[in-house]
N, C-alpha and C positions, 0 to 999 in steps of 0.2 A: 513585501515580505513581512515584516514586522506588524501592519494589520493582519493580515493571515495566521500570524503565534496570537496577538492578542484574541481572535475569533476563536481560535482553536482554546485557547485558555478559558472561554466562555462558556463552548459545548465541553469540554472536559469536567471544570469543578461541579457543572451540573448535573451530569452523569453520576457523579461519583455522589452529591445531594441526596440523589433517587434511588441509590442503589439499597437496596435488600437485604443482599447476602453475601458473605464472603465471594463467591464464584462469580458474580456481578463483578467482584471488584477489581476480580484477579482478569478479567476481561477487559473490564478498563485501562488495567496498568496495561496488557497488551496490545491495545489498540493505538494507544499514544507512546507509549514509553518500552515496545518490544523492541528485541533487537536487531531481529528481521527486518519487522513490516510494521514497527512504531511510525504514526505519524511524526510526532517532534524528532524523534530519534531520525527521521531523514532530513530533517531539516537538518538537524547538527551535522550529517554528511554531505549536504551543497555546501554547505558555506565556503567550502575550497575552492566552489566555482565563480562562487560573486566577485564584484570588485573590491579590489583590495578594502576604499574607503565603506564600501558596506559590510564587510567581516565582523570588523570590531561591535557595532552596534547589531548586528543580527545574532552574533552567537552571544553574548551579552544577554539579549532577548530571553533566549530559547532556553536559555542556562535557568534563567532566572522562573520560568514559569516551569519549567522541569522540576524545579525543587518545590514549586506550589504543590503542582499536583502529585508526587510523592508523598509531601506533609499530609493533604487533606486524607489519598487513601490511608494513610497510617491514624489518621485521627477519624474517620468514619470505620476503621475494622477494631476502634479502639470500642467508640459508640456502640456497635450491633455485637461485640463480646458483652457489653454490661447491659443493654436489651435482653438479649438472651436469658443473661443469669436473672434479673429482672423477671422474665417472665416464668421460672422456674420456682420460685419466690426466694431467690436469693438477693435480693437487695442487700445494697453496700450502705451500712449505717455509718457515715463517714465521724457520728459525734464518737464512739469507741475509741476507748485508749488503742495505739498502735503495738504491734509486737515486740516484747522487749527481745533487743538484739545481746547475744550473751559472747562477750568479748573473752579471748584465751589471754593467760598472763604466762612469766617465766615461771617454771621447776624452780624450787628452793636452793637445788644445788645448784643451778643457771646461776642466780642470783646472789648468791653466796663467789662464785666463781669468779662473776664481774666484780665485786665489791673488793674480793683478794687482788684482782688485778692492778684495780684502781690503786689499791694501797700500794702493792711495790710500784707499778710507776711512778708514784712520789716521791719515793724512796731512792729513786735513779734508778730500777730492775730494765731490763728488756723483760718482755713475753714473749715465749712460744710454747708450741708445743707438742711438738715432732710425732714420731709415727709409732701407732700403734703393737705394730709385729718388727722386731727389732731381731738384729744377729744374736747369739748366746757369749760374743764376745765381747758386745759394748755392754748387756744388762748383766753382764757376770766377769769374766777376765780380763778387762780394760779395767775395772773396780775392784781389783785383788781380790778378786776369789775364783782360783783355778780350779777346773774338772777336781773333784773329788772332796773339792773343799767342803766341813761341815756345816758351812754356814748357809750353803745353798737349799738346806731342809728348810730352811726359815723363807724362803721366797719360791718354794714349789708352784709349778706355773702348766702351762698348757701349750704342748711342742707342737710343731707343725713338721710335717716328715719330708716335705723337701728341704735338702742342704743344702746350701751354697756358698760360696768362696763372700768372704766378709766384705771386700773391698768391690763384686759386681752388687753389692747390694747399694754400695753406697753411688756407684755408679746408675745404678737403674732409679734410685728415691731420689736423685739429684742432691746426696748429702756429700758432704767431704772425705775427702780421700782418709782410708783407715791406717792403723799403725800398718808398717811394710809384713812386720813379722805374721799379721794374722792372716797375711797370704799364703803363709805355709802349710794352712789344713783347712778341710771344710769346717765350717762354722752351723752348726744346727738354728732354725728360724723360732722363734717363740712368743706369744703375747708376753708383753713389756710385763713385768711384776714390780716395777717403779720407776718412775721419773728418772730417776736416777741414771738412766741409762740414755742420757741427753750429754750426760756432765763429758765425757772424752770426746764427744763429738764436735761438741761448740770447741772443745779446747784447740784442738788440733787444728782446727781454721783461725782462731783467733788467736789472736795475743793480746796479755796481761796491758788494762784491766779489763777484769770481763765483771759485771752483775745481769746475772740472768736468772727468769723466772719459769720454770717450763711448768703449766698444768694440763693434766690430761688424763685420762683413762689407763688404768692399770689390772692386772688381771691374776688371781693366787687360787690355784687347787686347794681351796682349806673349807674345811665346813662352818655353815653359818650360824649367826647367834644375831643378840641383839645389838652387839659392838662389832662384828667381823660379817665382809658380805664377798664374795668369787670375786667381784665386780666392784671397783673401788677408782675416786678422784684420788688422784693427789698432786701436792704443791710439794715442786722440789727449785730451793733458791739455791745457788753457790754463788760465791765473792771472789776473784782471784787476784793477787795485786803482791806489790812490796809489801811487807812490815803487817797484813794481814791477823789479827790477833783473835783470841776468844772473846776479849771483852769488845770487839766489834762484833761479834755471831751475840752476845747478849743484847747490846743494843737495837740490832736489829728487830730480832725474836719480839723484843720487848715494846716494840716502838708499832709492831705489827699487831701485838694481840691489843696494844692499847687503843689502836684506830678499829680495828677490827667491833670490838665490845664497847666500844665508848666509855670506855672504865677503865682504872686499875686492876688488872687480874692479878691473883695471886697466882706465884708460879714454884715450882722446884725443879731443882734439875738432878737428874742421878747417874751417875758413872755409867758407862751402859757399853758394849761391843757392837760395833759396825765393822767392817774388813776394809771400808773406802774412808772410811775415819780412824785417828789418831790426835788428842783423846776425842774419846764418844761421849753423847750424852743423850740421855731420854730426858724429855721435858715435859711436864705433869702442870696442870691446870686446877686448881678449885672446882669440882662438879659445880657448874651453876645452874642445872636440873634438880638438885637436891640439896645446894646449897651447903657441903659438904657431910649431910644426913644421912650418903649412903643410897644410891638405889641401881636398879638394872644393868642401867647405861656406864656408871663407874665400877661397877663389879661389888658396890657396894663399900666401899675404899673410902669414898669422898674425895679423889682424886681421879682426874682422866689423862691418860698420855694421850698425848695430841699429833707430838710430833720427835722425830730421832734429830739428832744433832752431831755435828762434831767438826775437828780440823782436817782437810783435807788429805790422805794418807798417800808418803811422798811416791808410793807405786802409785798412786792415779797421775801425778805429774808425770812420771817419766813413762806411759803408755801413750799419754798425751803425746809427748817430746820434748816437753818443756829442761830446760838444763838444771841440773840436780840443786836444788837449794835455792835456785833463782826466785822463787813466788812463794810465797804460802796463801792459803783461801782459806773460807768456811763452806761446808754445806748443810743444809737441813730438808727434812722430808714432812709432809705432813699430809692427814687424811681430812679433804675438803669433807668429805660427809661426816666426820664428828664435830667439823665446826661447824656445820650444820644443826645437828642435834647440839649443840649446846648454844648456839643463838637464840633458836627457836624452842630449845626444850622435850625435844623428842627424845622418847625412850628407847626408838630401836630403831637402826637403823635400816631396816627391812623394808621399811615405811616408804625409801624413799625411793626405790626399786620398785615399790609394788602395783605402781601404775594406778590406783585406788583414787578417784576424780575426789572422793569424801575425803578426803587427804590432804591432795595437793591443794584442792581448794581454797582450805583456811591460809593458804600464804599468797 
């Protein structure tokens, strides 16, 4: 039996030597290697019949020269492809530089995103960063601003006309059970218009301390410019703990843009209203696009708000559940794409939505 494979291994690679043309070859694979009426291919199907002690070395055999004559047809239909071109007068100049292969990178804001993250995990942060189409009562009435409040004109967003009960939502996204009370009415569904609307969710499954970083996609009905885009990142951290102070929400803040910019930034902070804060504060940055000169991107100011601040306001504790007075925290809010534009020096924030390859490319 095994003279009979190496015979057959003889008239095979020879065949395949002489052959001509594709259709030749496809014959050959047929004659030896079909799955019918392949010669070798019946041999691999006695071998059930032999004795035991000739198994091993017969199929061994057949395996082995099976894989020849597959090789050789695949390196003679490699041959009479470049014949062909050959005679066409396409000959392959193999001294030619090869094609440069053009490799994709991360989005500015990608990379901007990762960099923030790195930095709160050193900080002690957890990352997440929950879901997009949130109840109207964790991104608005779990953070003190009830139906009718005016403060809800500042985060005008984009509704979604199915309602439903706040607590199957939390049910069906696999998040944590919702305050009891918001069982009592349907809740209208909405793109997120900030992070923000993370902060009673983590609370209400967790207990103090919590540091968590949520970044993600947020979404505001408002018209565009070169600082404002529908479509916006942002970085929302909260702290919750014993003895919680502001001068821990400064160090923070501080310790973030220092790693962030590799530099001392200059910073201001100003009195500011939040409805989920008590006290608020807006936090202004050095334009370093203009280097406090004034241009597009700072409104011309030579300063840029970056990010809202403030001390936790005790109605978000107690939609949580937390016991009245038990914790105080910080939260802050901030838009990843103008820390974008002020790494990089970009004048509008358009740029980075605009899908424009002449763009993204320089990063």
């Amino acid at each position: 039996m095994e003279n009979k494979i190496e015979r057959l291994q003889k008239y095979a690679l020879e065949e395949i030597k002489n052959a001509k043309d594709k259709d030749t070859l496809d014959t050959i694979w047929r004659k030896y290697l079909g799955r019918k009426d392949g010669t070798l291919t019946k041999i691999l199907r006695g071998i059930k019949d032999l004795d035991k002690d000739q198994r091993p070395k017969v199929g061994s055999a057949a395996n082995t020269v099976r894989a020849k004559i597959e090789a050789h047809i695949d390196m003679r239909g490699k041959s009479l492809r470049q014949g062909q071109r050959a005679d066409k007068g396409e000959l392959l100049d193999v001294t030619l530089p090869g094609k440069h292969i053009e490799f994709g990178h991360l989005h500015p804001s990608t990379q901007m995103r990762e960099r923030v993250a790195q930095i709160f995990i050193s900080l002690g942060f957890e990352i997440l960063e929950g879901n997009e189409i949130v109840s109207d009562y964790y991104n608005f009435e779990a953070l003190n601003i009830p139906q009718g409040h005016p403060a809800r004109d500042m985060w005008d967003t984009f509704y979604i006309k199915t309602r439903i009960n706040a607590d199957q939502i939390a049910d069906q996204r696999g998040y944590i059970s919702v305050n009891p009370r918001s069982n009592q009415r349907k809740s209208a569904l909405l793109l997120r218009t900030h992070t923000s609307a993370m902060q009673v969710k983590v609370m209400e499954e967790r207990e103090p301390p919590i540091r968590v970083c949520v970044i993600g996609k947020c979404f505001r009905h408002e018209a565009t410019d070169a600082s404002h885009e529908h479509t916006l990142y942002q970085i929302e951290g909260f702290v919750v703990d014993k003895h919680i102070s502001i001068a821990n929400l400064i160090y923070t803040l501080k310790s973030f843009l220092r790693s962030l910019f590799q530099t001392e930034v200059k910073t201001r902070l100003r009195p500011s209203y939040f409805p989920f804060t008590e006290p608020s504060f807006e936090v202004d940055i050095e334009c370093l696009n203009c280097n406090k000169s004034g241009c597009s991107a700072c409104s011309h100011s030579g300063w840029m708000e970056i990010l809202g601040c403030g001390m936790i306001h005790p109605h978000v504790f107690k939609a949580a559940g937390y016991p009245k007075g038990a914790y105080t925290g910080f939260a802050f809010g901030a838009g990843l794409d103008r820390l974008v534009m002020l790494r990089h020096k970009i004048d509008d924030v358009r740029w980075l939505h605009s899908g424009d390859l002449r763009f993204i490319k320089q990063f």
